[in-house]
C-alpha positions in Angstrom: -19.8 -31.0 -47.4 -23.5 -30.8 -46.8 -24.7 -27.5 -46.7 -27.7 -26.8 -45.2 -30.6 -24.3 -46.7 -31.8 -21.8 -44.2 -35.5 -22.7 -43.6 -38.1 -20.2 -44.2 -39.9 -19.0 -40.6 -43.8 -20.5 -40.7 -45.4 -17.2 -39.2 -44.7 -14.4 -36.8 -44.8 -16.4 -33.9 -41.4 -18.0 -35.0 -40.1 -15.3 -36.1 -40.1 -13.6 -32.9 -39.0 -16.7 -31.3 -35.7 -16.5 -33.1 -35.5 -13.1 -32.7 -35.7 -13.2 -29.2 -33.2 -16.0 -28.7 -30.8 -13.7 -30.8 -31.5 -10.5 -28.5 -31.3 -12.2 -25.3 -27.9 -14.1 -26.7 -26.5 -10.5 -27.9 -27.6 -8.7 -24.2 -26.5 -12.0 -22.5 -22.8 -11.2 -23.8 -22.9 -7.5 -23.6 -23.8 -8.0 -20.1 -21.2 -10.6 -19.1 -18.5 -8.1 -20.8 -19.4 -5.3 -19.0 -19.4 -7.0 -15.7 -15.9 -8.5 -16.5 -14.9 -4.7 -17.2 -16.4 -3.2 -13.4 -14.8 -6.3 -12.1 -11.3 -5.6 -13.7 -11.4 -2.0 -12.6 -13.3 -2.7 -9.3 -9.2 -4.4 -8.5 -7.5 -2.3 -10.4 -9.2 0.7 -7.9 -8.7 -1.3 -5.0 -4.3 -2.1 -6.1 -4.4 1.9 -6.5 -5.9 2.8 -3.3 -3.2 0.3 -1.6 -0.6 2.0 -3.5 -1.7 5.2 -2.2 -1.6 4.2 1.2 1.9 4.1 2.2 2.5 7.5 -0.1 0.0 9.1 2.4 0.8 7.9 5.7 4.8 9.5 4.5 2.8 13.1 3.6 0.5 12.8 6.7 4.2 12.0 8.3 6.0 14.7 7.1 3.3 16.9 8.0 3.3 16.3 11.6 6.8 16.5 11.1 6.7 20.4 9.9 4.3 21.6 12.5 6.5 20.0 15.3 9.2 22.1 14.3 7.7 25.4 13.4 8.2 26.7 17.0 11.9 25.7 16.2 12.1 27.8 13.1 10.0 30.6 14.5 13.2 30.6 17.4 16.0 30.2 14.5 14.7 33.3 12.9 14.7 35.0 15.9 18.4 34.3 16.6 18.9 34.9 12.6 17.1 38.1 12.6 19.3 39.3 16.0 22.6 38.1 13.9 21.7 40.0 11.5 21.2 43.3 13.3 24.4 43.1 15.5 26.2 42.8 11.9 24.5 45.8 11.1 25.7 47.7 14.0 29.2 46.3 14.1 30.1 45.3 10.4 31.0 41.8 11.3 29.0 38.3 12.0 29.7 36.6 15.2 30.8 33.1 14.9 27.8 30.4 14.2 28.2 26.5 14.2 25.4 25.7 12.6 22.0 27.0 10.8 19.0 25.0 11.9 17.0 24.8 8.6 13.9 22.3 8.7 14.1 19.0 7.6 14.0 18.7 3.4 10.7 16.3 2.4 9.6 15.4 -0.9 6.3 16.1 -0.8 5.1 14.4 -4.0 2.0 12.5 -4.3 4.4 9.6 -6.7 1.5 7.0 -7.2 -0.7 9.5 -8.7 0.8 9.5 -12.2 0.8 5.8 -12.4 -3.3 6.0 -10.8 -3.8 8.3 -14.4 -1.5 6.7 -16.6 -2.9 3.5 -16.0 -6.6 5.0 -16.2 -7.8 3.8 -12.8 -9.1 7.9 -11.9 -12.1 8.2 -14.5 -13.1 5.0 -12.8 -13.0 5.8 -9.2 -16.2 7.4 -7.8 -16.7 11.0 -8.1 -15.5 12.4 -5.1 -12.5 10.0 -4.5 -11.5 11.2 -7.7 -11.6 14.9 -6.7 -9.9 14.4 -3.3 -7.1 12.2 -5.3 -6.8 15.5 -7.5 -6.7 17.8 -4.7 -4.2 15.5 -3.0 -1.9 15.5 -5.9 -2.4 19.5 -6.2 -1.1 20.2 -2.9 1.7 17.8 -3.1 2.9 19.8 -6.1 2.2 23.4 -4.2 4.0 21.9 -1.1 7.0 21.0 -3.3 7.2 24.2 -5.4 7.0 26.3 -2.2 9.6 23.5 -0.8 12.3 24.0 -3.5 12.1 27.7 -3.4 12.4 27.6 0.9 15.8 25.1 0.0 17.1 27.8 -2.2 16.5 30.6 0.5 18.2 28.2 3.6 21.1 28.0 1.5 21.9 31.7 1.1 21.0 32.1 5.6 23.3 28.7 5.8 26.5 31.0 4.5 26.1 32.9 8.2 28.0 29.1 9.4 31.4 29.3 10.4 34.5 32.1 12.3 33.6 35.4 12.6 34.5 37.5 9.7 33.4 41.1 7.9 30.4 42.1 6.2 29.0 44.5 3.9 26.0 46.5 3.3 25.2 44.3 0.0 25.8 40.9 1.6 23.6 42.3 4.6 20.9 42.9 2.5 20.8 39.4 0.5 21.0 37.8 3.8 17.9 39.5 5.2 15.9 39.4 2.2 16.6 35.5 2.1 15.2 35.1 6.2 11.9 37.3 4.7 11.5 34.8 2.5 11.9 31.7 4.9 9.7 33.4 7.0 7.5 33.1 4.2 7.5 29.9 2.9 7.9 28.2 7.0 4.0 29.7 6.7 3.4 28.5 3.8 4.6 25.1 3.8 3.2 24.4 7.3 -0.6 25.8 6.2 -0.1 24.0 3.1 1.0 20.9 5.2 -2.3 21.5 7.0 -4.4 21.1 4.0 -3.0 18.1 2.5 -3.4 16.0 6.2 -6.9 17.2 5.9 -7.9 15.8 1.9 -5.6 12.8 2.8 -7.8 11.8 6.2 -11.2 13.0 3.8 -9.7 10.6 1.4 -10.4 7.5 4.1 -8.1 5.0 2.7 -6.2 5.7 5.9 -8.2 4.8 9.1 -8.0 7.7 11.7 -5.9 5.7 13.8 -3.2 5.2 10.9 -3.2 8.8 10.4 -2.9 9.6 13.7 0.1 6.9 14.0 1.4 8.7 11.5 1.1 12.0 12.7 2.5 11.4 16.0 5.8 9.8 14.5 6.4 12.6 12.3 6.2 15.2 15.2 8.3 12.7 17.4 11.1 13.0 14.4 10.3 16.4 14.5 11.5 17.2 18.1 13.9 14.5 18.4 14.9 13.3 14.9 18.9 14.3 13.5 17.2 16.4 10.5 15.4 20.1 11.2 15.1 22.9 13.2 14.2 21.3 16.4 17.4 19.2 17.3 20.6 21.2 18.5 23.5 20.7 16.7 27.2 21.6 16.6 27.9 21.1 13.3 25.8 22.3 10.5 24.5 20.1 7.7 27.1 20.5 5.0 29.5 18.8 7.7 26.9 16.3 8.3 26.9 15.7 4.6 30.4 15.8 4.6 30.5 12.4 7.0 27.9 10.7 5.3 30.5 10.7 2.3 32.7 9.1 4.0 30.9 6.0 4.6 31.1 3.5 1.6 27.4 2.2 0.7 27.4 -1.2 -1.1 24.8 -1.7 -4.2 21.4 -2.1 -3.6 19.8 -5.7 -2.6 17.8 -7.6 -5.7 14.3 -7.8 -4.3 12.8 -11.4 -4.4 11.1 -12.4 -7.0 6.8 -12.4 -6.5 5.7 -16.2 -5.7 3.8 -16.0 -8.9 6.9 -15.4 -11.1 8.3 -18.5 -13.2 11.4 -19.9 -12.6 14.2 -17.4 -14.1 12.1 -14.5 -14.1 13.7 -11.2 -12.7 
């Protein structure tokens, strides 16, 4: 094997020839990397902004949803609120059918842990990033203030059914429970507010898909089996009770991508 001497430069000039050539070579690379890199995550931004899309248009959904029916619940605690003092007068509650609670939504922002996890958020621009954080912050409040209005519907829903006696202490849980779905029914519909608002500053939405989305939530609202607004005869543990009664067969196996090998999946 021949091995070759490195020769000695002959003067500045070629010295800072091959310097050169080494600098440009080492930028040249560093250069193609990094635009490899903003291309990679320029996708990867653009696959988590698709993902976010449907999760939105469901929040901006359930949000028309909720202020649809907040005349309905205003009118339910009304009729609770009367129930409640005709007990108090004559130590028994009348007959009921059925509570009208609102409709139960998960209000979580899902994509946003796999936006984080697969580091897509430092590399969207500033303010995406913050309204993607305040998105996901108000999807948690929403659910918070959600669970704790599920918990206060289920001590008003034991008003359902004959008439029957009742006491001072059962009075008092039940009206303490209506305070605090009066509460949250606020709560949950400013809330809802605020979170249609970051999600239409957020833009991946057009106003048009938001407002698709808002109008089929409030027609579910009013017209839909779930909530406050539709009137019912039977309440929703005897709805629930139905549903168990129909069988439900497995899930379908989703196709495979078009990209997947043969066998895969």
């Amino acid at each position: 094997m021949d091995i070759h001497k490195p020769k000695p430069w002959r003067g500045v000039r070629e010295f800072l020839k091959e310097y050169l050539i080494i600098v440009v070579g080492v930028v040249t690379a560093l250069l193609g990397e990094a635009g490899v890199e903003a291309l990679h995550w320029r996708h990867a931004a653009a696959d988590a902004r698709e993902a976010m899309k449907g999760t939105e248009q469901n929040l901006v959904r359930f949000a028309g949803e909720r202020e649809a029916q907040s005349a309905c619940l205003a009118a339910e605690f009304r009729r609770i609120r009367a129930v409640l003092d005709q007990a108090q007068a004559t130590g028994a509650l009348p007959a009921i059918a059925s509570v009208r609670n609102p409709a139960r939504r998960g209000w979580a922002f899902a994509v946003y842990d796999g936006v984080v996890s697969g580091g897509v958020l430092p590399h969207l621009p500033t303010a995406e990033r913050t309204t993607v954080t305040g998105i996901n912050a108000w999807s948690a409040y929403l659910q918070r203030n959600r669970d704790a209005e599920v918990r206060d519907w289920s001590v008003l829903r034991s008003l359902e059914g004959p008439e029957r006696k009742v006491g001072e202490a059962e009075l008092a849980n039940l009206r303490g429970a209506l305070s605090e779905a009066i509460y949250q029914a606020g709560v949950i519909r400013g809330g809802a507010h605020n979170l249609a608002q970051r999600i239409l500053d957020h833009g991946v939405l057009s106003r048009r898909e938001f407002d698709e989305a808002w109008s089929k939530g409030a027609q579910e609202g009013r017209d839909g089996p779930y909530g406050a607004c539709p009137s019912r005869t039977e309440g929703d543990t005897d709805q629930l009770l139905r549903q168990l009664d129909i069988p439900v067969g497995p899930p379908p196996v989703p196709p495979a991508p078009p990209n997947w090998p043969k066998g895969a999946g």
